[in-house]
Each structure stands twice: as C-alpha cells, then as structure tokens.
PDB file of N, CA, C and O in Angstrom, chain B, residues numbered from 101:
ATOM      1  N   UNK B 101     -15.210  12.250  14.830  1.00  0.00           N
ATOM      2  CA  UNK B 101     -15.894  10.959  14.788  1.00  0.00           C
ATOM      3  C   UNK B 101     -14.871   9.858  15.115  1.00  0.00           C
ATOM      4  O   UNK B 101     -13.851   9.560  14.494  1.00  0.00           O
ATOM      5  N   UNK B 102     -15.384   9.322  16.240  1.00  0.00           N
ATOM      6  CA  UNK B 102     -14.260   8.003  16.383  1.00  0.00           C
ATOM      7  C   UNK B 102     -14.115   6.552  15.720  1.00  0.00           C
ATOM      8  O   UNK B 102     -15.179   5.950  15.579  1.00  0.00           O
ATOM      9  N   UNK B 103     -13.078   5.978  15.341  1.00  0.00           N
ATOM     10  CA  UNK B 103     -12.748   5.121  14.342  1.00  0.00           C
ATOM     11  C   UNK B 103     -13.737   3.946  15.044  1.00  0.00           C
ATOM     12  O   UNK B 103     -14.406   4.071  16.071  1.00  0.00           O
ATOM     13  N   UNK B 104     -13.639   2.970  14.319  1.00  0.00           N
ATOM     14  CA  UNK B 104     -14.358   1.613  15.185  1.00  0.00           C
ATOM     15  C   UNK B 104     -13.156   1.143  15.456  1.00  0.00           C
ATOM     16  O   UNK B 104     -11.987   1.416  15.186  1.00  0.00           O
ATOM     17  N   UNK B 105     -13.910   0.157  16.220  1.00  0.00           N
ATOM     18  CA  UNK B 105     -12.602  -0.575  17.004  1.00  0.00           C
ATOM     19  C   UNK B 105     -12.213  -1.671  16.422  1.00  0.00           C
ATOM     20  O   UNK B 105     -12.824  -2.672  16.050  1.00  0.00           O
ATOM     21  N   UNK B 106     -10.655  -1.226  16.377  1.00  0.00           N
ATOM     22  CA  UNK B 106      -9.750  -2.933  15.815  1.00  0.00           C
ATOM     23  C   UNK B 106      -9.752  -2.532  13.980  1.00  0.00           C
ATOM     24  O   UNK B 106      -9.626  -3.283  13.013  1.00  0.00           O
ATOM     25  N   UNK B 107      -9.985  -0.770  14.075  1.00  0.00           N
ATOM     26  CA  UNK B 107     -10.174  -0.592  12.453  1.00  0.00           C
ATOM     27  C   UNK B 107      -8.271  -0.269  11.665  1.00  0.00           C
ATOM     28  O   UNK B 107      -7.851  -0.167  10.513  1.00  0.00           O
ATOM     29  N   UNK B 108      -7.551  -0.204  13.186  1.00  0.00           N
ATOM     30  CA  UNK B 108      -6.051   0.088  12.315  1.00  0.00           C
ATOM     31  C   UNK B 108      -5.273  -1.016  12.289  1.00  0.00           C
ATOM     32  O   UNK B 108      -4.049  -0.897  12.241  1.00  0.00           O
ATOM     33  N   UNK B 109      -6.236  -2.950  12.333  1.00  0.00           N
ATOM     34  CA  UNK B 109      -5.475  -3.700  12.383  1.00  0.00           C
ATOM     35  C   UNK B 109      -5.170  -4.171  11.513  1.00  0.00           C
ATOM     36  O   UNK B 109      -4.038  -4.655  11.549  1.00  0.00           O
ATOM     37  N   UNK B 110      -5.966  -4.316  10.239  1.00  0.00           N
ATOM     38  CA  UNK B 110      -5.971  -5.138   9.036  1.00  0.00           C
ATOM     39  C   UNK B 110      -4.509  -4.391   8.390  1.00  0.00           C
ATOM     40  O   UNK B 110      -3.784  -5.202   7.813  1.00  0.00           O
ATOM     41  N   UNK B 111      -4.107  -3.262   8.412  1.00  0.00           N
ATOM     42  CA  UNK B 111      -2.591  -3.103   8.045  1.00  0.00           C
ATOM     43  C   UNK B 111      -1.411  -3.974   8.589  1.00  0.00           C
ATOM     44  O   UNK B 111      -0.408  -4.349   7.981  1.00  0.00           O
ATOM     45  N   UNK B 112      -1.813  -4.224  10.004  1.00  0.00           N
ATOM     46  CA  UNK B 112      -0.707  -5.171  10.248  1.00  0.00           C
ATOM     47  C   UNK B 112      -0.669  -6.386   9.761  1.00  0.00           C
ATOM     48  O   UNK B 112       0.332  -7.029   9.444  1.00  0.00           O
ATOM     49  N   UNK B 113      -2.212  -6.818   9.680  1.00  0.00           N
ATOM     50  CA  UNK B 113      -2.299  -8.163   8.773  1.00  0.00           C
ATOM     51  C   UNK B 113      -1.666  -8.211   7.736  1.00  0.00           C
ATOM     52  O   UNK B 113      -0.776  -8.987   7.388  1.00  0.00           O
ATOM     53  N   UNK B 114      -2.301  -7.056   7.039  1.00  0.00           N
ATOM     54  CA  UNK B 114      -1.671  -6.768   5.505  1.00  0.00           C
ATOM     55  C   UNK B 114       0.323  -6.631   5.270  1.00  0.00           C
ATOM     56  O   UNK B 114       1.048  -6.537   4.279  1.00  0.00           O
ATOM     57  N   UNK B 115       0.490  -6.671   6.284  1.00  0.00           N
ATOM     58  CA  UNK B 115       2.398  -6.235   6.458  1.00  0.00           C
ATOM     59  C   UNK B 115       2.694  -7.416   6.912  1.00  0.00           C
ATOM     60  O   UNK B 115       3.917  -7.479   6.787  1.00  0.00           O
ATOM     61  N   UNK B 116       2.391  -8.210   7.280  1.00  0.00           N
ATOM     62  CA  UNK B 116       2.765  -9.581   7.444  1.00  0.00           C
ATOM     63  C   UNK B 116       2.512 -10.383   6.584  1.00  0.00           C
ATOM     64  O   UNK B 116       3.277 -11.267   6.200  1.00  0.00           O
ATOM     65  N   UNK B 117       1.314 -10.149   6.149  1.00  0.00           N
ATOM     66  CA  UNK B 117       1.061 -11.617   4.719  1.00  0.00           C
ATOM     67  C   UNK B 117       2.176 -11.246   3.708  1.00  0.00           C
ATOM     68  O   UNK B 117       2.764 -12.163   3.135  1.00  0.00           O
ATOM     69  N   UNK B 118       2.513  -9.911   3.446  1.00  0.00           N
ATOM     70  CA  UNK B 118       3.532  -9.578   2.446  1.00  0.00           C
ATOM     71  C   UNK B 118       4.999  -9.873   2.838  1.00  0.00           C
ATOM     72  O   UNK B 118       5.752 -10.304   1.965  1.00  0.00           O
ATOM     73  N   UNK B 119       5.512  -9.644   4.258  1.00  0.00           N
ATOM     74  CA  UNK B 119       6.554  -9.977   5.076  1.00  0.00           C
ATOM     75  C   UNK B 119       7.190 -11.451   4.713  1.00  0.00           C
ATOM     76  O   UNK B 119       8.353 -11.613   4.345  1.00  0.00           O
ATOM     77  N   UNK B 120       5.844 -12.892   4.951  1.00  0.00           N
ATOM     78  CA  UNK B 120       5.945 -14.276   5.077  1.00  0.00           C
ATOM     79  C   UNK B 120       6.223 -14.195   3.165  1.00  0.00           C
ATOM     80  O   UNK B 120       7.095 -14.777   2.520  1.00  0.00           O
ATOM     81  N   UNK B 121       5.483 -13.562   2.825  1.00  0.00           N
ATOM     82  CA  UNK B 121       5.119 -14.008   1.401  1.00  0.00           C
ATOM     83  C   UNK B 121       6.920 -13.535   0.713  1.00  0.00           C
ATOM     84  O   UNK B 121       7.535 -14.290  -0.041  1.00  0.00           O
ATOM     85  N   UNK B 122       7.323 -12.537   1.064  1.00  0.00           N
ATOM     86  CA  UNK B 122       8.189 -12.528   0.683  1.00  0.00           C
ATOM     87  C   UNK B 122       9.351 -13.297   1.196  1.00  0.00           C
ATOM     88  O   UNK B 122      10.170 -13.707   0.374  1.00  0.00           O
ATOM     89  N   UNK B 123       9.472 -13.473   2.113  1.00  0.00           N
ATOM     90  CA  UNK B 123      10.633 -14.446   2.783  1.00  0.00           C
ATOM     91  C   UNK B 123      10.325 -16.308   2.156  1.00  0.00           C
ATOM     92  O   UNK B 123      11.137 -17.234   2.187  1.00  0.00           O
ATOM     93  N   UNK B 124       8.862 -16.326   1.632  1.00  0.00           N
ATOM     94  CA  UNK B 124       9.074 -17.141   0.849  1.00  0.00           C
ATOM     95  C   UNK B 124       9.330 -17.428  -0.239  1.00  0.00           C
ATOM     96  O   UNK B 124       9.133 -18.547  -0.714  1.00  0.00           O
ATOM     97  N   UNK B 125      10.022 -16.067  -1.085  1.00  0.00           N
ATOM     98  CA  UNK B 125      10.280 -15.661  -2.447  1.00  0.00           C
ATOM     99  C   UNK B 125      11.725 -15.992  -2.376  1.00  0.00           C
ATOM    100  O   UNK B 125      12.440 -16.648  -3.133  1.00  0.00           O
ATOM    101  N   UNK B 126      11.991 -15.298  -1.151  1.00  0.00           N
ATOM    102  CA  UNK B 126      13.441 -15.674  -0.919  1.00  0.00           C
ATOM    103  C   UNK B 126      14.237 -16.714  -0.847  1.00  0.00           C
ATOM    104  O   UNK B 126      15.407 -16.859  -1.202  1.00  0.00           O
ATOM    105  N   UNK B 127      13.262 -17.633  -0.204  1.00  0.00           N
ATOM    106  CA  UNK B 127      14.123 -19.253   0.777  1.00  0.00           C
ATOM    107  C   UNK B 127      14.141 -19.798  -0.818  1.00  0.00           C
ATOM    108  O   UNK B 127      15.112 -20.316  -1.368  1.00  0.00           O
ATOM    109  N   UNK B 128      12.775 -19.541  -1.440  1.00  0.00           N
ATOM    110  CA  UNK B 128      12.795 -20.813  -2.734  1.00  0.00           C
ATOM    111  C   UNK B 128      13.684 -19.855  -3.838  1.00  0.00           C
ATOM    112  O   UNK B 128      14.202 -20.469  -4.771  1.00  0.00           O
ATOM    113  N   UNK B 129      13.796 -19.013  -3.798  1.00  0.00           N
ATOM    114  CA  UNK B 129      15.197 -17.785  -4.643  1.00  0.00           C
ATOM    115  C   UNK B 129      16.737 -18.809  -4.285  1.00  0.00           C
ATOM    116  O   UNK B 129      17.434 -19.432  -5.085  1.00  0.00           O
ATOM    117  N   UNK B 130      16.851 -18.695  -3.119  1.00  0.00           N
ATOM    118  CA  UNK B 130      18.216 -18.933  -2.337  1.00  0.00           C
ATOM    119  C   UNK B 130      17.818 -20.835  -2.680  1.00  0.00           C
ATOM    120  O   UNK B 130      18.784 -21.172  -3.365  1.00  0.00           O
ATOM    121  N   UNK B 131      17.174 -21.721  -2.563  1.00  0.00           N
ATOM    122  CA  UNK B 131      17.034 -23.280  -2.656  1.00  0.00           C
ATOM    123  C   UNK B 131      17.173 -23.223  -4.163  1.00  0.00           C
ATOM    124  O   UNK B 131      17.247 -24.375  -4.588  1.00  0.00           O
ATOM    125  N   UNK B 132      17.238 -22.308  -5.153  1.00  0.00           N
ATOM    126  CA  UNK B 132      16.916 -22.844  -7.069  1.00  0.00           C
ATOM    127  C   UNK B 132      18.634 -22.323  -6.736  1.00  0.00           C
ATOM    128  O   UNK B 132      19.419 -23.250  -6.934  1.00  0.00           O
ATOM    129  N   UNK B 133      19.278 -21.058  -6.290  1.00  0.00           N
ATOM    130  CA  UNK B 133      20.487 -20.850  -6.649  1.00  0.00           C
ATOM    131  C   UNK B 133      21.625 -22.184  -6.210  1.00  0.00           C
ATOM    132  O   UNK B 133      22.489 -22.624  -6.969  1.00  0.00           O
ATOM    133  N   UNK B 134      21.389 -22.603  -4.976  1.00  0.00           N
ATOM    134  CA  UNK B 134      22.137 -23.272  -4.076  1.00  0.00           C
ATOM    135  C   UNK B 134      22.195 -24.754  -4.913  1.00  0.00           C
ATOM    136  O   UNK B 134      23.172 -25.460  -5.163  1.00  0.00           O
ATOM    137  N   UNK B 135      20.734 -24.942  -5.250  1.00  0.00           N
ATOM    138  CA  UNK B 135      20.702 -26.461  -6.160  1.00  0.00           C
ATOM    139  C   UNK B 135      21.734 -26.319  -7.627  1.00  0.00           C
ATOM    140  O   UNK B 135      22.607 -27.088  -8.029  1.00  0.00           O
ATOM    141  N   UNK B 136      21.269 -25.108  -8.168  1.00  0.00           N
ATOM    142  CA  UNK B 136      21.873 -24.761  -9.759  1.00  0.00           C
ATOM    143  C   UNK B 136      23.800 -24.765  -9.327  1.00  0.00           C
ATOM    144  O   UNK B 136      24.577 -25.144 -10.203  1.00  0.00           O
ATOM    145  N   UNK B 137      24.263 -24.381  -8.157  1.00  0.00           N
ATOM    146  CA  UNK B 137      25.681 -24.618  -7.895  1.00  0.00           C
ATOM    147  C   UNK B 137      25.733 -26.164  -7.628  1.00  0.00           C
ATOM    148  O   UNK B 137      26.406 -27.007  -8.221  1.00  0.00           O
ATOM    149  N   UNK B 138      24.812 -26.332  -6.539  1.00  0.00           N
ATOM    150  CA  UNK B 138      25.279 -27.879  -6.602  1.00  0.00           C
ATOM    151  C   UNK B 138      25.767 -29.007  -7.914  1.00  0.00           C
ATOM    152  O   UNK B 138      26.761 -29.551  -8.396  1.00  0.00           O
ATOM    153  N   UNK B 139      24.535 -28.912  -8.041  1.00  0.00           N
ATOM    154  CA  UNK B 139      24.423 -29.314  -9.740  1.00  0.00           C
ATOM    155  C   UNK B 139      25.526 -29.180 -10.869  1.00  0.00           C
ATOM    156  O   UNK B 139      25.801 -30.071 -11.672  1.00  0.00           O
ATOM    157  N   UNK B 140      26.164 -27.823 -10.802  1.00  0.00           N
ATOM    158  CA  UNK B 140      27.616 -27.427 -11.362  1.00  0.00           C
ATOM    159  C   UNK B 140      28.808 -28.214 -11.112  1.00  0.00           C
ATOM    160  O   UNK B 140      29.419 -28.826 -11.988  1.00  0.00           O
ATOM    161  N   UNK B 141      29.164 -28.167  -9.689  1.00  0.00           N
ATOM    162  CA  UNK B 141      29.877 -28.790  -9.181  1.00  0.00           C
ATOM    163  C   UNK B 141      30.002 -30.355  -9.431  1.00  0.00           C
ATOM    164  O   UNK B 141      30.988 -31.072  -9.602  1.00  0.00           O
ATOM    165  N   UNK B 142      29.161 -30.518  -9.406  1.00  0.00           N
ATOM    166  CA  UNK B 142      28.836 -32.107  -9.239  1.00  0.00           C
ATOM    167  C   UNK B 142      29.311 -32.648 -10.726  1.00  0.00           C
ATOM    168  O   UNK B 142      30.060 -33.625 -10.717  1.00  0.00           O
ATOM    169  N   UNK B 143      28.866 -31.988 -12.236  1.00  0.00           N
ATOM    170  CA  UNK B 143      29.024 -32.116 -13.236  1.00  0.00           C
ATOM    171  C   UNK B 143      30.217 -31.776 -13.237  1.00  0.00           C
ATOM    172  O   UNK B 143      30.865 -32.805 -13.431  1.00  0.00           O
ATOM    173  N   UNK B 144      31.085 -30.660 -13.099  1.00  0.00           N
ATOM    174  CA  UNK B 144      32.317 -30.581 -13.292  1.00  0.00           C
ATOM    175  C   UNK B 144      32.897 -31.410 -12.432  1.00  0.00           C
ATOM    176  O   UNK B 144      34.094 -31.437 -12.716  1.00  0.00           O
ATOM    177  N   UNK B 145      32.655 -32.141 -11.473  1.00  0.00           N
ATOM    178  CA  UNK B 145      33.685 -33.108 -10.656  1.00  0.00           C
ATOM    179  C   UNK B 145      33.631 -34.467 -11.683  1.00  0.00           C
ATOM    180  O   UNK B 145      34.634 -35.114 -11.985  1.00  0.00           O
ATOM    181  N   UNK B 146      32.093 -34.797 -12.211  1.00  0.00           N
ATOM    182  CA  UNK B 146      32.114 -36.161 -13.222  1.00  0.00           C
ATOM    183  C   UNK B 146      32.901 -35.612 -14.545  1.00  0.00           C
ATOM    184  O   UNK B 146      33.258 -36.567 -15.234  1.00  0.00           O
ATOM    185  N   UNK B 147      33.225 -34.517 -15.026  1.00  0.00           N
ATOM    186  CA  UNK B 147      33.999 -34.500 -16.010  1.00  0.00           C
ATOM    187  C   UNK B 147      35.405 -34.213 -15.867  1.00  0.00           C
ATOM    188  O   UNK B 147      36.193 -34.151 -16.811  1.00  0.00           O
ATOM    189  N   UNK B 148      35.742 -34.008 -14.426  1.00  0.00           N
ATOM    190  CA  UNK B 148      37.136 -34.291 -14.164  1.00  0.00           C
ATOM    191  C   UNK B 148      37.496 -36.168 -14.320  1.00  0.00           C
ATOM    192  O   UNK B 148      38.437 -36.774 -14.831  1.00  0.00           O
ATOM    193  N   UNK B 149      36.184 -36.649 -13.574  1.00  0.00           N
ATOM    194  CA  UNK B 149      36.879 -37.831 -13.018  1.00  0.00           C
ATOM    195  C   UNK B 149      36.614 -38.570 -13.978  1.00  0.00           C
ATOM    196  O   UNK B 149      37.171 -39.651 -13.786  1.00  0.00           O
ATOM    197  N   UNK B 150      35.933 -38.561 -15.122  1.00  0.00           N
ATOM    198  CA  UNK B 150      35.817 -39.342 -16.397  1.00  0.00           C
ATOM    199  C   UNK B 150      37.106 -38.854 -17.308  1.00  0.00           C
ATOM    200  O   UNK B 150      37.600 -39.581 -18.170  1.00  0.00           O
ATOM    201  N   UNK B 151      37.547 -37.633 -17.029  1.00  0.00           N
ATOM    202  CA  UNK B 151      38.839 -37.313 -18.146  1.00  0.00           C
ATOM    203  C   UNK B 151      40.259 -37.981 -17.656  1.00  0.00           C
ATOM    204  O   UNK B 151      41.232 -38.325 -18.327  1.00  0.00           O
ATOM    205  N   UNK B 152      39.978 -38.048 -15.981  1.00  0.00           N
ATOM    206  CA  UNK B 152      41.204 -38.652 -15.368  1.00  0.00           C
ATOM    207  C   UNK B 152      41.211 -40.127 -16.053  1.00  0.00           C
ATOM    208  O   UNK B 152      42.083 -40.495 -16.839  1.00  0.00           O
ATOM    209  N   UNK B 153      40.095 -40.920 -15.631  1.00  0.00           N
ATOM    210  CA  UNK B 153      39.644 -42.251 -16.333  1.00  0.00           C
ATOM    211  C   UNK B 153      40.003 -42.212 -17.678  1.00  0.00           C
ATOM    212  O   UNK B 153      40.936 -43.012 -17.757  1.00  0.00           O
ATOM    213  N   UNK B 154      39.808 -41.765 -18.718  1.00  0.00           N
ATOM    214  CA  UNK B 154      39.760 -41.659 -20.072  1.00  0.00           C
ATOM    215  C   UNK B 154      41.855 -41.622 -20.259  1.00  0.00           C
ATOM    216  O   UNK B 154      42.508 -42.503 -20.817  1.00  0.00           O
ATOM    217  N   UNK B 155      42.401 -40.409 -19.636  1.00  0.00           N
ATOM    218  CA  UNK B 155      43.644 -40.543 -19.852  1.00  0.00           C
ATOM    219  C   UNK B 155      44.384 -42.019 -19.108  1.00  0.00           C
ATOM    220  O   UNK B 155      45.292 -42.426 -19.833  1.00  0.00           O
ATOM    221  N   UNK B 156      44.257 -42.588 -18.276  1.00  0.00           N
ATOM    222  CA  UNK B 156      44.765 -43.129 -17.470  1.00  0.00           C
ATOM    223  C   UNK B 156      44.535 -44.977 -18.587  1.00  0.00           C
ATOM    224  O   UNK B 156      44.823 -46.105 -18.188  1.00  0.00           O
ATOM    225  N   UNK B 157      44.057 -44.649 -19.701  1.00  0.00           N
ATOM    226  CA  UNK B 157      43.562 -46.379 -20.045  1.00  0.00           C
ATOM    227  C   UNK B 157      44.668 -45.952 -21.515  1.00  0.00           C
ATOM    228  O   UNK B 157      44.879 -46.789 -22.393  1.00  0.00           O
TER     229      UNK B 157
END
C-alpha cells in the first residue's frame, strides 16, 4: 500500500522546530552566563576602585 503524499514530511518539520527551539535554549543559556560575568567584573572593578579611593584619603 502506498504512503500518501508529503506523509514523510512532518518529521522534518518536527527536527527543525526542536533544532531552532534548541539553539534558542542556547543563545539565552550563553546571554544569562555572559551577563552574570559581566556583572562580576564590573563589581569587582567598583570594589577595587572604591578601596583604592578609601586608602588614598
């Protein structure tokens, strides 16, 4: 019995919505890590430059 037609496509659909979906797990994975360093940095540079300030008076 032959398949209907266009019946082995919805897998590719299905492998792509999961493909995008995950690469958008990723970008916003990789944008929370990249911010949470920023953020580090930034605080440890104001508590350098407030301790430099603080000794220097």
């Amino acid at each position: 019995m032959p398949e209907p037609r266009g019946a082995g496509r919805s897998g590719g659909l299905l492998f792509l919505a999961v493909g995008v979906f995950v690469a958008y797990l990723v970008v916003r994975t990789v944008a929370g890590v990249f911010k949470v360093v920023l953020l580090s940095i930034l605080v440890v540079l104001l508590v350098l430059l407030a301790r430099d300030v603080l000794r220097r008076r």
